[in-house]
Residue frames as qw, qx, qy, qz and C-alpha x, y, z in Angstrom:
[[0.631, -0.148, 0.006, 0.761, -11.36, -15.00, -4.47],
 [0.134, 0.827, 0.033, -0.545, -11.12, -11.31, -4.17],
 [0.600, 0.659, -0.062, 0.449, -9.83, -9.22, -7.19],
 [0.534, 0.130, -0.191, 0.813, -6.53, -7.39, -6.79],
 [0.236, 0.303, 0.017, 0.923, -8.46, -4.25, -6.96],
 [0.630, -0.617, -0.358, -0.308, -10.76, -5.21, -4.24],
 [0.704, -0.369, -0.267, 0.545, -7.93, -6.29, -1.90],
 [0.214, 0.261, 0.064, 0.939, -6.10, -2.40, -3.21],
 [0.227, -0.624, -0.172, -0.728, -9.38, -0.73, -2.45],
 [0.803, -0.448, -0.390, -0.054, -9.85, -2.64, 1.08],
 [0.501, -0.202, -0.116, 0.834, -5.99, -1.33, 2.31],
 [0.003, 0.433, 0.229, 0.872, -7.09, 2.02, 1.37],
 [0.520, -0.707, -0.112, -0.466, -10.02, 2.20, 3.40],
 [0.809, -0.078, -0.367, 0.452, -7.85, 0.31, 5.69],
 [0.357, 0.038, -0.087, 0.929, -5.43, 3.33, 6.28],
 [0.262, -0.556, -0.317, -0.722, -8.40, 5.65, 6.22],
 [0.761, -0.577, -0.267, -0.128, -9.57, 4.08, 9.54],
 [0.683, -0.398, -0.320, 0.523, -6.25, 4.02, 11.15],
 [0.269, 0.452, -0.086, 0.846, -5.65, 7.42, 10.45],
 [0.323, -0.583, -0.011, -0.746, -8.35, 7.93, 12.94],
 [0.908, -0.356, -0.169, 0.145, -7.79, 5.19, 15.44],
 [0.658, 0.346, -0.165, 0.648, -4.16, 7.07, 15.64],
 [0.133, 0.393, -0.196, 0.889, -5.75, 10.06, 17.06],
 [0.649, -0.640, -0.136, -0.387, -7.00, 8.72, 19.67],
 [0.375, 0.247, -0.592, 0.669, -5.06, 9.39, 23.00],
 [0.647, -0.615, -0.382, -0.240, -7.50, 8.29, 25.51],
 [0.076, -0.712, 0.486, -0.501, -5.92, 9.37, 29.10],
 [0.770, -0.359, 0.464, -0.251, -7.16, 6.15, 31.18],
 [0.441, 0.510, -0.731, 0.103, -4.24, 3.74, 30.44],
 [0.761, -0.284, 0.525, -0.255, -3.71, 0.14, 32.17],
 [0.172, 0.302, -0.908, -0.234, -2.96, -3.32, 30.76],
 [0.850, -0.001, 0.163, -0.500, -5.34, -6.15, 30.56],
 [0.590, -0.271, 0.753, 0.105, -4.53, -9.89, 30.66],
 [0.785, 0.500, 0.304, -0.205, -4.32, -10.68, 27.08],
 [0.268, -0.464, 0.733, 0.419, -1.03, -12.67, 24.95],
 [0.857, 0.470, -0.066, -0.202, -1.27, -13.10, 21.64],
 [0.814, -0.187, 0.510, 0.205, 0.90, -16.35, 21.26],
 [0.308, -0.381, 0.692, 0.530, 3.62, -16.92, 18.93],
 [0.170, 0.299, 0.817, 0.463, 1.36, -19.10, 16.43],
 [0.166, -0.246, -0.439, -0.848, -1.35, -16.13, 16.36],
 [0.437, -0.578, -0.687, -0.049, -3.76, -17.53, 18.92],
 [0.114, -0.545, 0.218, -0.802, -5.07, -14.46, 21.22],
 [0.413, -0.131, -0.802, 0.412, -5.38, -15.12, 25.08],
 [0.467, -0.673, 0.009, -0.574, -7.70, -13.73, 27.72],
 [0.571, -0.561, 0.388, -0.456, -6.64, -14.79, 31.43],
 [0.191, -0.552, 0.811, 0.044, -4.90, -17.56, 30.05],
 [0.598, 0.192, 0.773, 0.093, -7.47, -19.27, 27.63],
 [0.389, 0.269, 0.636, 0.610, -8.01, -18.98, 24.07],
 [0.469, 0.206, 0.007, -0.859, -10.44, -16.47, 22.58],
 [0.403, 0.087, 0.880, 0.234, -12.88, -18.60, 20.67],
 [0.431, 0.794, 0.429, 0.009, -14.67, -16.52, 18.80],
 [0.617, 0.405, 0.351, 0.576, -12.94, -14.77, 15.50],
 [0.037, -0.817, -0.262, -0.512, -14.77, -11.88, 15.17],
 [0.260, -0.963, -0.031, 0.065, -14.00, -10.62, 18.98],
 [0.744, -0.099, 0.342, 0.566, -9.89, -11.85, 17.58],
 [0.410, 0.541, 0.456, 0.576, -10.66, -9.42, 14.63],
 [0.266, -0.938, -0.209, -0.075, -12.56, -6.65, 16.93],
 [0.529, -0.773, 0.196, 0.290, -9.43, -6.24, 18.93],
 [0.621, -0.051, 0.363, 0.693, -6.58, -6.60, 16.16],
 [0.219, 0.740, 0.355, 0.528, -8.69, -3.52, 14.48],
 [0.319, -0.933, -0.002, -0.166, -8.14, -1.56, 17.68],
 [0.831, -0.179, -0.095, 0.519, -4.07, -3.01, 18.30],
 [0.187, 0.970, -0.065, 0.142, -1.56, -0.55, 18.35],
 [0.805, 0.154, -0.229, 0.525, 2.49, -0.63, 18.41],
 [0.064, 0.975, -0.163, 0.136, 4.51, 1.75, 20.37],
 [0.090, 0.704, -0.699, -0.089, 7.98, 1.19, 20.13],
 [0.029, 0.149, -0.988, 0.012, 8.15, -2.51, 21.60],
 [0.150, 0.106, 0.844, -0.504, 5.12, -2.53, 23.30],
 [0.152, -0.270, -0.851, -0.423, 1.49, -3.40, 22.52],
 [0.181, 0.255, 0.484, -0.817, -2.18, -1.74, 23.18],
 [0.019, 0.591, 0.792, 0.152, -5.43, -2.23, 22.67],
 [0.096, -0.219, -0.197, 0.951, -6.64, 1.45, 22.03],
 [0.034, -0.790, -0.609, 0.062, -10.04, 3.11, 22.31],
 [0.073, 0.760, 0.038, 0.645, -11.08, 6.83, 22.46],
 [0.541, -0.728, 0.201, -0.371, -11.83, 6.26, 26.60],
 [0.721, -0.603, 0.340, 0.027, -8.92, 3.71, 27.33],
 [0.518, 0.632, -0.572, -0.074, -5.45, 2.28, 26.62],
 [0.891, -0.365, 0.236, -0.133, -4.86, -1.18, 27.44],
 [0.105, 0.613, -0.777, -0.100, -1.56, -2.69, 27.52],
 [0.955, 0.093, -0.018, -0.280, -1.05, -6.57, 25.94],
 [0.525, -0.421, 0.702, 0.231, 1.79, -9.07, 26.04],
 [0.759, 0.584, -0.185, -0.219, 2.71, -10.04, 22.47],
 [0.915, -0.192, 0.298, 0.195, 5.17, -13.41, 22.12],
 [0.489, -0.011, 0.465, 0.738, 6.53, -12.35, 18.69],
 [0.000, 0.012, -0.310, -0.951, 4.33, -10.82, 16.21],
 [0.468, 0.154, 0.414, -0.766, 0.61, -9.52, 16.62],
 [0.845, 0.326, -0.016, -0.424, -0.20, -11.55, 13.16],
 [0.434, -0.317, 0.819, 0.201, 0.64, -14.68, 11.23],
 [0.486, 0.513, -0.327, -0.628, 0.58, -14.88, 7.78],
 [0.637, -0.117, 0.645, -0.407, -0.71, -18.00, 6.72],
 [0.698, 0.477, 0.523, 0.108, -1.40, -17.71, 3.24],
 [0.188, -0.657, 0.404, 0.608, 0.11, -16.71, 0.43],
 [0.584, 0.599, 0.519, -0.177, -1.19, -16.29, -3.61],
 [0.430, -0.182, 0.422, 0.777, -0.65, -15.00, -6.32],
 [0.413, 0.689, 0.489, -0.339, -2.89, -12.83, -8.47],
 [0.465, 0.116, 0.480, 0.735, -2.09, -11.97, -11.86],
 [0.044, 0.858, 0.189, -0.475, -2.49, -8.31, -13.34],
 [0.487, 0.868, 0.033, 0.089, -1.59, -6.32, -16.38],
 [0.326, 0.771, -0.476, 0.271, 2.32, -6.29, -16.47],
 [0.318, 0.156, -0.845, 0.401, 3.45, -9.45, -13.91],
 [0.580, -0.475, -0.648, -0.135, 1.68, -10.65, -10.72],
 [0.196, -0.651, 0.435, -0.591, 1.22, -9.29, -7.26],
 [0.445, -0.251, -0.813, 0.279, 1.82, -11.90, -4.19],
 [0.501, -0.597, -0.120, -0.614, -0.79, -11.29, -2.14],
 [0.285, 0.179, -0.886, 0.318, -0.64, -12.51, 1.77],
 [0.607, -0.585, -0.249, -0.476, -3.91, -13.36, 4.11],
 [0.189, -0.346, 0.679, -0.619, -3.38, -13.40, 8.23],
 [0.233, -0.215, -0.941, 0.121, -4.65, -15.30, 10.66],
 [0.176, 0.545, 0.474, -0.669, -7.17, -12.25, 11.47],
 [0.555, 0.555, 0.610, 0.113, -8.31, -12.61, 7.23],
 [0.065, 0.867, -0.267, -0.416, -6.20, -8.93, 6.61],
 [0.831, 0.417, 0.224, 0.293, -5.04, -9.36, 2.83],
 [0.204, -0.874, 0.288, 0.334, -1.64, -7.72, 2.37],
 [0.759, 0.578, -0.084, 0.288, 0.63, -7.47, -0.89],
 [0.572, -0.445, 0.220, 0.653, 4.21, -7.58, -0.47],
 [0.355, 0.828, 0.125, 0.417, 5.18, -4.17, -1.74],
 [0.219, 0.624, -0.204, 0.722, 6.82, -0.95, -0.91],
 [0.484, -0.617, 0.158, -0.601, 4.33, -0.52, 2.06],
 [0.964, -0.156, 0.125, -0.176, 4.36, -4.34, 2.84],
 [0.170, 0.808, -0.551, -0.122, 8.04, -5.43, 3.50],
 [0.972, -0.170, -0.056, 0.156, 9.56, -9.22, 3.96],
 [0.279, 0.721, -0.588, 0.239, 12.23, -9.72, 5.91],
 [0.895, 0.040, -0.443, 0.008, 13.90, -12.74, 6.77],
 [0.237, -0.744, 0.596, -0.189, 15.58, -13.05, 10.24],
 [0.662, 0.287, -0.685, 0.104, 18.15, -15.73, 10.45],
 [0.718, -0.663, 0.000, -0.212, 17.92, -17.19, 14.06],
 [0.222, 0.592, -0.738, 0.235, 21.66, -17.39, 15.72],
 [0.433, -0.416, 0.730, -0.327, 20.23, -20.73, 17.72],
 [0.732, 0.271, 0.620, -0.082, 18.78, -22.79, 15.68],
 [0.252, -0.318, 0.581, 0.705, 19.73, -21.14, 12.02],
 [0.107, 0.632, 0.718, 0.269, 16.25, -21.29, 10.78],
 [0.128, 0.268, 0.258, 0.919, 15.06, -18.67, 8.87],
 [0.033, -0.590, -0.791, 0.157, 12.09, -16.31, 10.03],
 [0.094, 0.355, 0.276, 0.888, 10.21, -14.26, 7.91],
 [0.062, 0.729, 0.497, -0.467, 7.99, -11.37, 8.49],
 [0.066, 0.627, 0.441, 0.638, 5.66, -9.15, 6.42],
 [0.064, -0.166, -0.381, 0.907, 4.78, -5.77, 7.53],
 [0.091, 0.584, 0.769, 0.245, 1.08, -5.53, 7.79],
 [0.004, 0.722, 0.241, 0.649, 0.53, -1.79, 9.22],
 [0.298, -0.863, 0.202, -0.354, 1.68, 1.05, 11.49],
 [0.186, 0.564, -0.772, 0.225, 5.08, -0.87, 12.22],
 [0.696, -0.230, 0.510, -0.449, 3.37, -4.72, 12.89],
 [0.365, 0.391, -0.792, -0.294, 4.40, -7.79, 11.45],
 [0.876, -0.098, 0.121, -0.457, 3.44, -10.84, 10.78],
 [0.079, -0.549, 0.803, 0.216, 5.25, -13.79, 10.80],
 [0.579, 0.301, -0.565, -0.505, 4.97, -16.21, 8.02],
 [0.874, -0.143, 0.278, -0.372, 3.63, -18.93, 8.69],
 [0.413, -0.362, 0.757, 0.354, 6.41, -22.13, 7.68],
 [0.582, 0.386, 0.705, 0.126, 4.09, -23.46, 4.98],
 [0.309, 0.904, 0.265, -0.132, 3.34, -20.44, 3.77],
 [0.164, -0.778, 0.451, 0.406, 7.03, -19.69, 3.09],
 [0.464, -0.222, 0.702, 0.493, 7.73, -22.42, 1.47],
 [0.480, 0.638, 0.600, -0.046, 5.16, -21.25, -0.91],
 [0.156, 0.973, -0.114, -0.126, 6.26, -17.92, -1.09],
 [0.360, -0.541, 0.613, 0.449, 10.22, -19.70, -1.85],
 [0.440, 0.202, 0.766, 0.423, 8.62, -21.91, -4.67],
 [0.309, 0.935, 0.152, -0.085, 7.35, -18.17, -6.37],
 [0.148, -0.865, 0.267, 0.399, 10.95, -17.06, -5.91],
 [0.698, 0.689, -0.190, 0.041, 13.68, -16.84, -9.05],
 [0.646, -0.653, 0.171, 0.356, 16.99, -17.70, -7.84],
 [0.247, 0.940, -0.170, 0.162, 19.83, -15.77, -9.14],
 [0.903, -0.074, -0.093, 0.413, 23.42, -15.93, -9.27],
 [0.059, -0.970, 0.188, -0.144, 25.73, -13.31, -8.21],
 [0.302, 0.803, -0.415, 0.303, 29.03, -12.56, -7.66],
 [0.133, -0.466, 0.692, -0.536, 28.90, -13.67, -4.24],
 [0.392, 0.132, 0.886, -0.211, 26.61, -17.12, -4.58],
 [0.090, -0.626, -0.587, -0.506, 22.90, -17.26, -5.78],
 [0.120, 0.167, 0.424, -0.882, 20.35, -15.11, -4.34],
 [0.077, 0.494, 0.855, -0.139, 16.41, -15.71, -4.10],
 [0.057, 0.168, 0.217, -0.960, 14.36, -12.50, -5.38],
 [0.180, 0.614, 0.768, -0.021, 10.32, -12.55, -5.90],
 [0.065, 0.199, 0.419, 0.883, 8.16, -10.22, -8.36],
 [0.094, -0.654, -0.707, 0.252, 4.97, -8.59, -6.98],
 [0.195, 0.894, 0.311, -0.255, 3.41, -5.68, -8.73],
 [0.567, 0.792, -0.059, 0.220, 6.04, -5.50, -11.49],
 [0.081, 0.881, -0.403, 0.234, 8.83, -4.93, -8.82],
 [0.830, 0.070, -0.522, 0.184, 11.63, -7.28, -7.49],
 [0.405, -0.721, 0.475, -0.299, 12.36, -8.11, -3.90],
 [0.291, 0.551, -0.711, 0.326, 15.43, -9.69, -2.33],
 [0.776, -0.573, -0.065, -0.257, 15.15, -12.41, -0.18],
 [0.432, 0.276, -0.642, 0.570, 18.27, -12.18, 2.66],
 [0.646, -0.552, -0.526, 0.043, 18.19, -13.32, 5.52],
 [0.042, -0.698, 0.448, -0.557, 19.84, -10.41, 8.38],
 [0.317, 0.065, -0.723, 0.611, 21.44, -11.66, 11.56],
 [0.485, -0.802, -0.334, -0.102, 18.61, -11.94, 14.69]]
């Protein structure tokens, strides 16, 4: 198991890299057949990938603009079809630290993300079925969506609270409390 202040130093360089994957605005643009599926699996021409690493290669090179989804180089921009969210957060830990624990989360592409400030959860309530679905933000406006199991982990961390207006659910991670409401899909 990492330490905390491996996983900290690993986002860091993290952000370091995308700062420069950002400024690249290659001019040859297109789309290429490739859907990353609801549960996280990445398509080519309508079969799996099967090998991790090129799953990993290409989620290091993703990229969000408003809705839509690209695979970006310096010499091209390729547009992808995403189902829901580019990751799927799978796992979900705790690490203990000086003043309280941090929840740590691991994708299905092995990216370790603490729910924090940078790293948000939010819980959408589906208006057809009424089941809840969360997402973490993992970086440059992409989310992952939790994986069911992994919620219910991350519910049996959470404190529940009464209020004025019921209970309410709120989890501790790096000394700071977050809310867990669901918002209207």
């Amino acid at each position: 198991m990492l330490s905390l202040d491996q996983i900290l130093h690993d986002l860091d360089m993290a952000d370091g890299q995308a700062k420069n994957r950002l400024a690249w605005n290659p001019e040859r643009e297109g789309s290429i057949d490739i859907r990353i599926a609801a549960n996280g699996t990445w398509f080519h021409e309508g079969r799996p990938i099967p090998r991790d690493s090129m799953v990993k290669l290409f989620s290091g090179i993703l990229r969000r603009e408003d809705d839509q989804y690209f695979l970006v180089t310096p010499v091209e921009k390729l547009k992808i079809q995403v189902d829901d969210a580019p990751f799927v957060a799978r796992l979900v830990e705790t690490i203990e630290q000086p003043g309280g624990s941090a929840i740590i989360f691991t994708t299905n592409t092995d990216e370790r993300i603490p729910l924090d400030d940078n790293h948000a959860l939010r819980i959408v309530s589906s208006a057809e079925d009424d089941q809840p679905r969360p997402y973490l933000m993992v970086r440059e406006g992409m989310e992952a969506l939790v994986s069911r199991s992994a919620f219910y982990d991350l519910l049996n961390l959470a404190d529940l609270q009464e209020t004025q207006d019921g209970y309410t659910m709120t989890l501790s991670s790096f000394g700071k409390s977050y809310t867990i409401t669901p918002e209207a899909a």
